[in-house]
N, C-alpha and C positions, 0 to 999 in steps of 0.2 A: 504493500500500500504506500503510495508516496504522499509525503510532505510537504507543503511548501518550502523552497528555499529561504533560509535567513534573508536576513534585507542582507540587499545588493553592495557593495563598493565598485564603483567606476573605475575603470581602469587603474586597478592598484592591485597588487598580489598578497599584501597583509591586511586584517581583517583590524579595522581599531574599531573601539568600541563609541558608541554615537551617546553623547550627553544631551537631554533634552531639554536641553537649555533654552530661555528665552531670546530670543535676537534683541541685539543690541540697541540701542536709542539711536548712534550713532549712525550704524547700516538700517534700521527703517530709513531714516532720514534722508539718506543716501540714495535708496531703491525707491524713494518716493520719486525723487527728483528727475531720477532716471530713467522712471518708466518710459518705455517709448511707444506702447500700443495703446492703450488707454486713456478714454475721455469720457465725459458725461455730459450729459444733457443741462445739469444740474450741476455737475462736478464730476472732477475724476476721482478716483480709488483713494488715492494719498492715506497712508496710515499716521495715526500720529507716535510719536514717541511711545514706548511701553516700559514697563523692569529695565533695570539694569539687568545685564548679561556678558554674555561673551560676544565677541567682536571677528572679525575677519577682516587681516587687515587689506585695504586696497591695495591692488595687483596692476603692477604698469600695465598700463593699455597692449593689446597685439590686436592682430588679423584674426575673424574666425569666420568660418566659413560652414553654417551649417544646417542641409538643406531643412523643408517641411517633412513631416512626416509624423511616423508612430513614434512615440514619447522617447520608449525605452532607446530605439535607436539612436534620436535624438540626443538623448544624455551619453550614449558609449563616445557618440562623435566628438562632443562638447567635453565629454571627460579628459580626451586624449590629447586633444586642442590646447586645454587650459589647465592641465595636470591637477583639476583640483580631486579630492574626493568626495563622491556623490552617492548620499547611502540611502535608500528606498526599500520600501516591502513592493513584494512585486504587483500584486494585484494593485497599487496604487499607478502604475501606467502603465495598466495592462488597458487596452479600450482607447486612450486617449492621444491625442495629434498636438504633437509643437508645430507652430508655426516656424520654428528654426530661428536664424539670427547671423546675420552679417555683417561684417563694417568693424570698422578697429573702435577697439572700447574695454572697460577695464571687465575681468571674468566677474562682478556683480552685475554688471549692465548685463552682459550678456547673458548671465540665469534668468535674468528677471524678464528680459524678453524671449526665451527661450519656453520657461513658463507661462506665457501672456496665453490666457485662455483657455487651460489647463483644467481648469480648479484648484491646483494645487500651488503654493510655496515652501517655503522652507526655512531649515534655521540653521544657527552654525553652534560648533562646538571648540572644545579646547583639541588643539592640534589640526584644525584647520578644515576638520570634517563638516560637508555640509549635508543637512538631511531633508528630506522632501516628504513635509505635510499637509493633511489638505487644508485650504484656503479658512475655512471657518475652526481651524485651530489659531491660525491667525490673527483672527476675528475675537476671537474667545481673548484675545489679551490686549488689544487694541481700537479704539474708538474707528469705526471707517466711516469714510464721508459716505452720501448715499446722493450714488450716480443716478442719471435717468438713464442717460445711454450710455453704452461702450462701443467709442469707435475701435474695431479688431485692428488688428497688426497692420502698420504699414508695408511689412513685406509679404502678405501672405494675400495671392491674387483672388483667392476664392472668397474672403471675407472683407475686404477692404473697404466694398459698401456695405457692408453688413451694419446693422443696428443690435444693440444688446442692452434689454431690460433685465437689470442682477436681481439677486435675492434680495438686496438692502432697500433697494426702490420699490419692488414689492409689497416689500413689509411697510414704508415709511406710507406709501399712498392710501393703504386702506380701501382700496377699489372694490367692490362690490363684484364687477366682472373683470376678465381680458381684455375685453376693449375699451374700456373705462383706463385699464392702464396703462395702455398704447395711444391714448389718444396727444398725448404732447407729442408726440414722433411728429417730422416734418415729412407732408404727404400720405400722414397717417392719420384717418379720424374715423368719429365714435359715429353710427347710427344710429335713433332711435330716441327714445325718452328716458324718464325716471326708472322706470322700470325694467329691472337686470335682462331678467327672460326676454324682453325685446332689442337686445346690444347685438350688433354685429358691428364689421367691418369696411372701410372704403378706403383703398390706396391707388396713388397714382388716377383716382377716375375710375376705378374700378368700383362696382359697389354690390355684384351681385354674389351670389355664395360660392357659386365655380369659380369665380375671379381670385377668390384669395384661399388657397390650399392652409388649410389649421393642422396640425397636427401635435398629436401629446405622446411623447416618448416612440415617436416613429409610426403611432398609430392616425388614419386619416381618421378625420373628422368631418363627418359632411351631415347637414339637414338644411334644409329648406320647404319653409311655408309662408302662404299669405301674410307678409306684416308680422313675421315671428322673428326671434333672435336665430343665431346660429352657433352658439359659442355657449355652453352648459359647464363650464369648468369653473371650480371654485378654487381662487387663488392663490390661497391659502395652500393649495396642494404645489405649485409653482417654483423651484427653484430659479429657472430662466427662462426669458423670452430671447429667442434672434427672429428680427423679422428682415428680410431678405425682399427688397421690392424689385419688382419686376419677375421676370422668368429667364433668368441669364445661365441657370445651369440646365444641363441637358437627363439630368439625375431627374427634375421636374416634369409633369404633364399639366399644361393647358396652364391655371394660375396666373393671367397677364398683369393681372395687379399686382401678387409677388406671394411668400409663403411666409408663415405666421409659427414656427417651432417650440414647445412647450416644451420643458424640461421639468420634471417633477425630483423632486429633494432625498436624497438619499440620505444612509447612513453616515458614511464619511461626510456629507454636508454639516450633521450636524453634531456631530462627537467634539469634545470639549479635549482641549490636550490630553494626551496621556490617558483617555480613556478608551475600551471597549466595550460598554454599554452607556446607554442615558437614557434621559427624557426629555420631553418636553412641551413645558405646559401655558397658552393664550389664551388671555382675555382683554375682547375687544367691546369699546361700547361707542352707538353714535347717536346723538342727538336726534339731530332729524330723522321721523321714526320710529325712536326708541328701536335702534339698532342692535342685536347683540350678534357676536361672532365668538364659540370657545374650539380650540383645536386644543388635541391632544396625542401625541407623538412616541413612540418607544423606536427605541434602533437600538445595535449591539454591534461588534463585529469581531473576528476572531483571526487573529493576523497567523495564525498557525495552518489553516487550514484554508486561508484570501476568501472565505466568507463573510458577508456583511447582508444586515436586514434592517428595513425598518417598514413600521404601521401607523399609521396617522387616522384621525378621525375627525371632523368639524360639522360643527352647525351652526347654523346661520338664521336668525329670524327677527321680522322688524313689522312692525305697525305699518299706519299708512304715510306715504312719504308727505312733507307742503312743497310744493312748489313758491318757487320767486315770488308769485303773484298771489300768495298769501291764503291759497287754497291746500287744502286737504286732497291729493291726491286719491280719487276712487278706486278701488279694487288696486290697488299697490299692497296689500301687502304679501308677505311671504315666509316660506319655510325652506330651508335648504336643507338636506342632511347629504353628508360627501366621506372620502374616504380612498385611501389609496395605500398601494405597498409597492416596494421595491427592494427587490435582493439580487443580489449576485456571489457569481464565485469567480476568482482569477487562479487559472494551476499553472506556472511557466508558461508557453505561448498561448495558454487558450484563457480565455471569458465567457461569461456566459451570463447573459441579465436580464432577470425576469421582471415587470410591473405590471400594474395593472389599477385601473379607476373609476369610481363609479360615484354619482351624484341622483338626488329622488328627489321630486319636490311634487306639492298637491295641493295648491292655489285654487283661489277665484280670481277670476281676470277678465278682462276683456276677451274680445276671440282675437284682434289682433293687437298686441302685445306691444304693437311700436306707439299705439297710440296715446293719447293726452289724457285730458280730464275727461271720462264719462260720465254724464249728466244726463236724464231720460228728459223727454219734452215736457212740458207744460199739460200736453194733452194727456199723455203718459200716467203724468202723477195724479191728475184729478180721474183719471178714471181707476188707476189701480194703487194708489198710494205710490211714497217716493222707494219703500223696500222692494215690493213688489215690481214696482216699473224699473229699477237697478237690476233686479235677478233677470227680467227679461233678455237684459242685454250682457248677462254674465256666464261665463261658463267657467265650470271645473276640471281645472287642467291638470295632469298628470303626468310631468315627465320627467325619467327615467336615461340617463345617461350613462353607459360603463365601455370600458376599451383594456385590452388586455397585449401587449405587447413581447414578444422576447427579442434578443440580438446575440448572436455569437461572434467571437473575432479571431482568429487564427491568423498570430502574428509573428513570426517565427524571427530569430535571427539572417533573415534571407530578403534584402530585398527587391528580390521579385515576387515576394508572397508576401499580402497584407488582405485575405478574406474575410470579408464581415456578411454575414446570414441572416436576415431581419425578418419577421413573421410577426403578422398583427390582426388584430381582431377590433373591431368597434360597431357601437350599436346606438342609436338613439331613436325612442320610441314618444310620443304624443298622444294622449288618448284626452278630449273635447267631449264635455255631457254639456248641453245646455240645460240651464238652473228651472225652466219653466219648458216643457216635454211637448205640449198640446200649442205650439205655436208655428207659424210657418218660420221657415229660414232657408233662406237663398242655400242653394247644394253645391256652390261656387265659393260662401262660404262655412265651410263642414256643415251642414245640416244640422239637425239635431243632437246627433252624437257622431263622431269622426275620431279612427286611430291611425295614423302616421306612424311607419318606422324607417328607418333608414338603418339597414346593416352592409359593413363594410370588412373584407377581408383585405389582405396584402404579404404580397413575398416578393421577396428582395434577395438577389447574390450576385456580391460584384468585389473585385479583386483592387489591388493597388498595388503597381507595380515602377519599383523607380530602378535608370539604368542608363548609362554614356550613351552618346552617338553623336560620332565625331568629335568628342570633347564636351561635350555640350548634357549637362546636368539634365534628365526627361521623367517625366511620370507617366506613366499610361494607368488609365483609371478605364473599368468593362466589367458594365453588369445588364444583369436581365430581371426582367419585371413582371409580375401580374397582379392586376388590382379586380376586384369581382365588388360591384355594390347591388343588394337587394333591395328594392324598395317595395315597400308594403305600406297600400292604403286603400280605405273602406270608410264605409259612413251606415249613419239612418238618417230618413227624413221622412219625417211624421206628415207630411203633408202627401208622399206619393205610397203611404200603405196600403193602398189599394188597390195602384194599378200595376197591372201583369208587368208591362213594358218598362217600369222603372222595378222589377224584381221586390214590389210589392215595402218599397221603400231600402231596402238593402243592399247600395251598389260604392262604384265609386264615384267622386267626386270628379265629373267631368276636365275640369281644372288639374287635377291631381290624380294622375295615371299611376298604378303598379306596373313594376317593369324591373328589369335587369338593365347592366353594363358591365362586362368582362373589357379589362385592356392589358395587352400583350406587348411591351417592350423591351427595347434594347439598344443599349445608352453608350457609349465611348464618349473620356476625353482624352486630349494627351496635351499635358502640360511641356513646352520647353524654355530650359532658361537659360539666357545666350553669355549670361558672366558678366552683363553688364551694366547691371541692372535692369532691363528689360526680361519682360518673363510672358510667354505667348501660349493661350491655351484651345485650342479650335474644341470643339465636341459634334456630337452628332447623335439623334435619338430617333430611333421609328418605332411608330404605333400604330395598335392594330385595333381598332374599337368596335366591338359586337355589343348592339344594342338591341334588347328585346320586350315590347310588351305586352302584358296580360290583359287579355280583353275585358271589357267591363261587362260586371253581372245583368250589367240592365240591356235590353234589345235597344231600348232608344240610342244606346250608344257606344255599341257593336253593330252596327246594319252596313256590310260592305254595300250596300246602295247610294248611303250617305257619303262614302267615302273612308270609313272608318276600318283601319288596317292593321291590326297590331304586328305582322309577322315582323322577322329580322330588320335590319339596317347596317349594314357595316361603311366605317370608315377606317381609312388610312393612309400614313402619309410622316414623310420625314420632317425632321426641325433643327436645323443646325445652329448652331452657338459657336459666338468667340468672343473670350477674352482679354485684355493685354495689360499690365501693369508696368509702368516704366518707374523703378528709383533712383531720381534725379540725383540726389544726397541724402546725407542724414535727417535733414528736415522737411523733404518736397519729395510727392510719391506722385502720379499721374495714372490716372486709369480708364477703360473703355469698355463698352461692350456692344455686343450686337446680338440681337435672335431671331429667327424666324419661326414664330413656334405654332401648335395646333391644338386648335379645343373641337372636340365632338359635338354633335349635339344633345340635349340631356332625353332622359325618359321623359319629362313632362313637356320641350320640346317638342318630339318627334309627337307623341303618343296622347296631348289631349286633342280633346274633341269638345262638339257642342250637335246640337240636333240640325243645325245647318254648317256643322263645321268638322271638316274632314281631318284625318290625321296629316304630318307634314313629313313624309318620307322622302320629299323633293330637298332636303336640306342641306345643303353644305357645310361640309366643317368653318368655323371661323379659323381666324387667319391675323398671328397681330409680328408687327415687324418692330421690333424695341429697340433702340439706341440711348446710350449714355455713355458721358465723359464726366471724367470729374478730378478733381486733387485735393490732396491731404496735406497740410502740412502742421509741422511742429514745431514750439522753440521754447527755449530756457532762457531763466536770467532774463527774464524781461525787463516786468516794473522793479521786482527786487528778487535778493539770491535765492539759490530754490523755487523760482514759482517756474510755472511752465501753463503756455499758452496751446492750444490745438483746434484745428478749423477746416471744416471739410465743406465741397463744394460741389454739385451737381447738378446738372444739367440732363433732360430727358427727354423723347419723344417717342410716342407708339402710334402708329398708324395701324388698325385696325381694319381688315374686310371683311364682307359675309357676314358681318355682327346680327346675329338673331334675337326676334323681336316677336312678341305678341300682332298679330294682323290686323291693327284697326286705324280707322280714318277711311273715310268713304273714296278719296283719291287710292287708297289701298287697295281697298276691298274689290274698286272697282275694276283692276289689273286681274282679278280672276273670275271671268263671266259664269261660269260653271260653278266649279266646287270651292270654295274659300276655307284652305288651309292653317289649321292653329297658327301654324309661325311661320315667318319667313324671310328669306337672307337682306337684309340693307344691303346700300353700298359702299358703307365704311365711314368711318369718322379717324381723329386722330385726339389725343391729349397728350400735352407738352406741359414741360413746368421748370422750374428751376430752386435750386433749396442749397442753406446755408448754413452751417453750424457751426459755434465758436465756443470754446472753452475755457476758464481760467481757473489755474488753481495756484494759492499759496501754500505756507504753513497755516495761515489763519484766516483766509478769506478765498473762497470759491462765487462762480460768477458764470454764467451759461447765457445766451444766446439762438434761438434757430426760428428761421423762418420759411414758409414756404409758398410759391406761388404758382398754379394752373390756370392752364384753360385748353380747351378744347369743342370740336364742331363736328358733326355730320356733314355726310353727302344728301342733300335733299335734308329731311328731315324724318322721326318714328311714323308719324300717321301720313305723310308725302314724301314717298323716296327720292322724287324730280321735282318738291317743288323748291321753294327758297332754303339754303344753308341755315342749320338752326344748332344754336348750344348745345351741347351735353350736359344736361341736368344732373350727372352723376359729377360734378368737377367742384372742389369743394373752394371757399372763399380763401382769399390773401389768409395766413397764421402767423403769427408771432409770439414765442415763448421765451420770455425772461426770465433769467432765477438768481439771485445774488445770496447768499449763507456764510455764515461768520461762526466758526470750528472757536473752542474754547477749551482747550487741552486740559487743564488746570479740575476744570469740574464734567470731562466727559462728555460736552454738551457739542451740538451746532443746532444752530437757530437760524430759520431762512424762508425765503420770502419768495413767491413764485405770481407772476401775470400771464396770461395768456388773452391775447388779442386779436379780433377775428373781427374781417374785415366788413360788412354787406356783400351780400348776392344777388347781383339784378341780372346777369346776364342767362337767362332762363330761356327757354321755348315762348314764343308768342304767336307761333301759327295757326292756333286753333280759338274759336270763339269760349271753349270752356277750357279751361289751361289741364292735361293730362299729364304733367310732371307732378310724382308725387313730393315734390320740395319746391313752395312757392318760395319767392325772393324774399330775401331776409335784411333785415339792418346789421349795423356792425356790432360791439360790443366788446367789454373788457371786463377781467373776472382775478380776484385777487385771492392768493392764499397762501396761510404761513403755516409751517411747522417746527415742531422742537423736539430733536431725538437725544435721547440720555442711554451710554452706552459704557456700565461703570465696568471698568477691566477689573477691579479686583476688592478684597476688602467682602463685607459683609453682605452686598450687593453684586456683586460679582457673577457672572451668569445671566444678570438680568439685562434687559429692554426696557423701556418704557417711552412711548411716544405720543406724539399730540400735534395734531391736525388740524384746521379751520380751513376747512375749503368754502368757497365764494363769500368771502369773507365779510363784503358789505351788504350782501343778500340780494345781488342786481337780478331784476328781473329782465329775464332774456329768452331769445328762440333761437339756437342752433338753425342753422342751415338745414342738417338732417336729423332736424326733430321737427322744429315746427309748432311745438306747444313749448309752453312756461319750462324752462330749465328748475331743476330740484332747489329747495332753497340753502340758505346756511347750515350747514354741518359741520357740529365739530365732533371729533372721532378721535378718541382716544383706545391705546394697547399696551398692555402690558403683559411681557413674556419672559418666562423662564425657564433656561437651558440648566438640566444636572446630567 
């Protein structure tokens, strides 16, 4: 039976022993200064002083030269480079990717960006040994700023637009959903109202659910309904967010707004030094509400055997939310109950990691979930009372969210062999009773009772292969794909009990077809890097997409007479990708990309109907062509010693064809003398935009910056494909996010202040005499909020958290763009949590 190996020493042939000592005040100070990947939104990372300790003294500057890849090989390289000693348990990067590290700089710069992104740091010992822990043992001894973003490594072409919401920002915002805490991202905003269950997504212009790929621990996440949310994950489960805008890798399908990565909390997340077990225990309470949120945590891990687990549990429950406008939000309130685990094991080259997550809730609501205040009419109340005429337009909603994930990684000391095996499961179900049985209700929307599921399988295997040619540093990256999503939907409606031809009330909602999608791909990139700072990456992805659906129970809409078809549909077709990173120096990185990528059409696409409305088998794939450039750059020593400045810059545009659309407008309709097809292809539109980000940090004062701006047009217009050029109602208003916080080492504290400023939106659709954009024009608006995080490293408080929050702080009353009613009012949201 084998053991795990002791922890590692990097190229050294005598074994010293590793003192788990604290890192020095001195080298934090130092590796603050020096980070070279990291920024925030808000602030970067910057740790402040901790204990005294032992030290490592600085090491004259050399050359090191050492590519991206799998951790472990990374540190053999790194070890040999800089002769340091570098002592690790294996399972601690077993799974995980250095972005590498280039450029002459002292062997502390070059750890610390060698680790950039990791999870992990480290600490040093007497005799010079340095050992590598994970990040939140760091944390556990040291006050951290709490970043919005993280800009990823400058030299690392895969992530350099990448965006990263940490754990610390997480925990500081207090968000109720995902999108709630994506929404300061520039080109990234929140849809919907007060109401969590109604939060999804919109980037780049993108606003519908196929546009932005979610996923949690490698498992896809997909639902979509009438005016519902999309996004059922409780955040609290959350280690990290990377959102990735656009569709630039060829790993990706369809997503042309970009992909949305959840990362859930593991044991190493949250082990306290020198431990292998703990707990951990939060309580959250908010104002507005009458908000509570308790999570409760256990993890272990057992470095003998590179097993590690943990279990978590949260609930979540709040009264009815006020809006701005001084009203009692209706049917807002809720229950959340959630829960998730994650384990693994690391043996020498292999990993293996299990999670999995599941969230319940069983509300009264509106039936669409994005919407505002519900209030019955006048006529309403005087005939049935204000109770009774609120239940009429209430239903009791039930939904049910879990996703189950594994990943294996087989990383060998070879590299032409770096296989990673992903296999996923996810499932999200909807089940709609309306509160009053004996009423009619539109079958367009759920009927009287309506259940919605959406399940989603996935497998993944693809290799990583790095290797010269002609001198010239290369990765070849080759995998293959299959994604299968079920959908299942059904209804009653108490108004057609009786007749044969709607199956006696029992069918589907014409709007909402059941149906399949299997997709069958296979993905190549090949990275090369020319030595010169330049680094060129081309890719290429084809897909095979078989769409199929289930006829509906009812004859009215099954009648191949009407047009009504469910059999197959296949699409297919390639999508190529390239990337390129140029770095200029140490301070100035330059980058590009280009896609031409492909979306299918969906099941409720192709597959609804209507009694004079045929299915749309004539469909074309959509079709979007992405470009962007952009630069990074960084600097020290600015205003004063130790701070460090960083500012990224991008520029976008997506030209869209084929973009599919619901069929209405009488110039529409009338292109089809015959039969009038659910959906059908436009002639394209495009959205362009441009976004800014700037960062500062000192010792004692942080300072953030980002703004963003779009716009974009059709060909023709939705309800006239020929006639006048009209907006894209999905393009969201001018943003502006400000953040300035003042670090207080002495008592643990930063204290800090955040605006966000949004512009009005008049540039809307006005082709039609009754406006069909579901987002009329908006005024502008600005919105204030502070917080204060208390993060004691040691002493009798030690272990603990404790935070405080006032978001809109002067209680403006306002409308979102993509809401449209009263923004939620003042909230102040306090947590306190504790790590043993």
């Amino acid at each position: 039976m084998q053991t795990e190996a002791p922890p590692l020493i990097c190229c050294k042939n005598d074994w010293t022993d590793v003192t788990m000592a604290g890192l020095g005040g001195r080298v934090r100070r130092l590796r603050r200064i020096l980070m070279m990947s990291v920024a925030a939104t808000a602030a970067m990372s910057g740790a402040l002083p901790g204990q005294p300790g032992v030290a490592v003294a600085r090491a004259a500057e050399q050359s090191y030269a050492v590519p991206s890849g799998p951790l472990a090989q990374a540190l053999q390289v790194f070890g040999q480079q800089s002769g340091l000693q570098i002592s690790y348990i294996p399972s601690l990067a077993a799974g995980r990717t250095s972005p590498g590290v280039a450029g002459e700089m002292d062997a502390m710069q070059a750890l610390v960006a060698l680790l950039e992104g990791t999870g992990l740091d480290f600490r040093t010992a007497e005799g010079g040994v340095v050992t590598l822990v994970p990040a939140a043992a760091i944390r556990g001894e040291a006050q951290k700023l709490d970043p919005v973003v993280v800009i990823s490594t400058l030299t690392d072409i895969r992530t350099i637009a990448t965006s990263t919401v940490d754990r610390e920002t997480i925990e500081r915002l207090q968000a109720n959903s995902v999108p709630e805490l994506l929404n300061d991202l520039p080109g990234v905003d929140l849809v919907g109202s007060a109401r969590p269950d109604g939060h999804s997504l919109n980037i780049w212009g993108f606003g519908d659910h196929e546009d932005v790929a979610i996923t949690l621990d490698g498992a896809d996440k997909s639902f979509e309904k009438y005016r519902q949310g999309t996004v059922f994950i409780e955040p609290e489960l959350v280690k990290e967010i990377t959102v990735d805008k656009g569709s630039f890798s060829p790993r990706g399908y369809g997503a042309f707004g970009g992909t949305v990565a959840l990362t859930t909390k593991s044991a190493s997340d949250m082990l306290l030094p020198g431990e292998t077990i703990g707990g951990f225990l939060k309580l959250g309470y908010g104002v507005n509400g009458k908000e509570w949120s308790r999570t409760t945590a256990l993890f272990g891990r057992d470095d003998d055997s590179g097993a590690e687990l943990l279990v978590s549990a949260t609930r979540r429950d709040n009264d009815r939310y006020r809006t701005a406008d001084g009203q009692k939000l209706n049917l807002s309130e809720g229950e959340l109950l959630s829960g998730h685990f994650k384990g693994s094991v690391a043996r020498e080259d292999h990993f293996l990691e299990l999670s999995g997550a599941m969230s319940t809730s069983d509300v009264l609501g509106p039936f669409a979930a994005k919407t505002g205040q519900i209030v019955p009419s006048d006529y309403q109340i005087d005939r049935y009372g204000f109770e009774q005429a609120l239940a009429r337009l209430t239903v009791r909603r039930q939904t049910d969210d879990r996703s189950l994930s594994g990943k294996y990684v087989y990383d060998p000391a070879d590299p032409l062999v770096r296989t990673t095996v992903q296999l996923s499961w996810s499932e999200t179900k909807q089940h709609d009773k309306r509160q009053v049985e004996d009423i009619y209700v539109n079958l367009g929307l759920g009927g009287n009772e309506s259940w919605l599921s959406y399940e989603n399988y996935g497998a993944e295997i693809y290799n990583e292969s790095r290797f010269a040619v002609g001198g010239l540093e290369t990765t070849l990256s080759i995998g293959a794909q299959v994604k299968h999503q079920d959908r299942d939907s059904m209804a009653y409606s108490w108004t057609d009990r009786n007749d044969p031809d709607r199956n006696y009330g029992h069918l589907q909602p014409y709007n909402i077809p059941a149906g399949t999608q299997t997709i069958y791909a296979g993905w190549m990139e090949y990275e090369v890097d020319f030595g010169n700072g330049l680094t060129v990456t081309p890719g290429l992805r084809y897909d095979h997409i078989r769409t199929d659906g289930v006829p509906n129970a009812a004859a009215d809409y099954s009648d191949p007479a009407k047009g009504h078809d469910y059999s197959a549909v296949v699409h297919k077709g390639f999508s190529p990708t390239l990337n390129a990173l140029y770095q200029v120096n140490d301070n100035l990185a330059l980058f590009g990309g280009l896609a031409y990528k492909l979306r299918a059409p969906l099941v409720d696409e192709i597959y609804e109907v209507g009694t004079n409305r045929s299915s749309a088998r004539q469909l074309e794939a959509e079709r979007a062509f992405e470009k962007r450039i952009g630069a990074v750059l960084t600097f020290g020593d600015v205003l004063e010693p130790k701070d460090k400045v960083l500012t990224r810059v991008q520029i976008y545009r997506n030209d869209v064809s084929d973009n599919i659309m619901r069929v209405f407008g009488s110039p529409n309709v009338g292109r089809y003398p015959d039969r009038v097809p659910s959906h059908h292809n436009l002639r394209g539109f495009y959205t362009q935009g441009v976004e800014l980000e700037a960062f500062y940090d000192s010792p004692l004062y942080i300072a953030g910056l980002s703004l963003a701006y779009a716009e974009g047009e059709h060909e023709g217009s939705v309800r006239d494909i020929y006639g006048a050029d009209q907006p894209v109602y999905d393009i969201a208003p001018f943003k502006l996010v400000a953040q300035f916080g003042r670090k207080i080492p002495e008592y643990d504290l930063l204290v800090g202040w955040k605006g966000l400023f949004v512009a009005g939106q008049d540039d809307v659709p006005n082709d039609a005499l009754i406006p069909y954009t579901p987002y009329p024009a908006s005024a502008g608006y600005g919105v204030h909020d502070v917080y204060v995080s208390w993060t004691p490293r040691d002493g009798l408080f030690g272990g603990a958290t404790a935070r405080l929050t006032v978001q809109n702080l002067f209680d403006k009353d306002y409308k979102a763009y993509f809401n449209g009613f009263s923004a939620k009012g003042r909230s102040v949201k306090a947590a306190v949590a504790y790590t043993f």
